[in-house]
N, C-alpha and C positions, 0 to 999 in steps of 0.2 A: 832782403834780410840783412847782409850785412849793413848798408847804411843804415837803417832803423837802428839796428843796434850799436853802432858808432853811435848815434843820436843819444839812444836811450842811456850808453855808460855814460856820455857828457854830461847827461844832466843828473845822473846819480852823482859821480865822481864830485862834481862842482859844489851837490850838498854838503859832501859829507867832510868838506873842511880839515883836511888832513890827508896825513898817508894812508892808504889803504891797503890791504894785504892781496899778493894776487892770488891767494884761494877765496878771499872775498868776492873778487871781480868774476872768476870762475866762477860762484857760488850764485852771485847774480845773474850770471850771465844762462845760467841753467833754471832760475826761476825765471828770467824773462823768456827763454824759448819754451818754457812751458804754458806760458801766459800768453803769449803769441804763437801758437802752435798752427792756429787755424790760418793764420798770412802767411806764416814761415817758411822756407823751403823746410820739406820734409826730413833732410839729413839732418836739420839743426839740434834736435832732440837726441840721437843716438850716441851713443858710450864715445866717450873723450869727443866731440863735438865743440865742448865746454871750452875747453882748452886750448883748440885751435880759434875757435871763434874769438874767444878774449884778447888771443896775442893777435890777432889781423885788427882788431877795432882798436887794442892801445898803439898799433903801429899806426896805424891811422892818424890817431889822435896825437899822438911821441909828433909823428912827421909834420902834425898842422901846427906842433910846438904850445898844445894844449893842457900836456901833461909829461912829468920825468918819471922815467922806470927804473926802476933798480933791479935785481932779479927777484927782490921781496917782494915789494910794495910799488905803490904808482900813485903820485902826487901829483894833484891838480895846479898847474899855471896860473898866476891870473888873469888871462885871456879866459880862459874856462868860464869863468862866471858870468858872462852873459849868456850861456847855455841854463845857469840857473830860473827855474821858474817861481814866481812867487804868487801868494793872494790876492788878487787885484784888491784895492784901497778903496772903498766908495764914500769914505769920507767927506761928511759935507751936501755928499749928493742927496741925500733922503732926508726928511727931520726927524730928528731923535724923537722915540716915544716918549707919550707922558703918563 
């Protein structure tokens, strides 16, 4: 649980090109335990869960010096952004309709 969720705020955090607020990252962090409820450890979903979980995954991330915390907000590094995922390109590869 917790790595996946290290995983999952890197590659949120990395999108989202700015600071982020930490009731944001909380706020995500309570839609991804819901979304991942059925892998999850069971506790992750119950009241302030949120809150703990966030601060262990941005320490995480703070320690692997991927992201700076303030007691607001959390700003993505840019190391960060190879956690970004993109649309693979298939340019070229097929031929254009006509």
């Amino acid at each position: 649980t917790e790595g996946h969720l290290t995983l999952l705020l890197a590659e949120w955090l990395a999108r989202a090109g700015g600071a982020v607020g930490v009731r944001a990252v909380e706020a995500r962090v309570r839609a991804l335990a819901e979304e991942h409820r059925a892998h999850w450890r069971k506790d992750s979903r119950e009241s302030g869960a949120d809150v703990s979980m966030a601060r262990e995954a941005l320490g995480r991330l703070e320690s692997l010096g991927l992201v700076r915390r303030t007691p607001d907000a959390v700003t993505a590094l840019p190391a960060l952004a190879r956690f970004r995922t993109v649309q693979p390109r298939t340019v070229g590869l097929f031929p254009e309709p006509t």
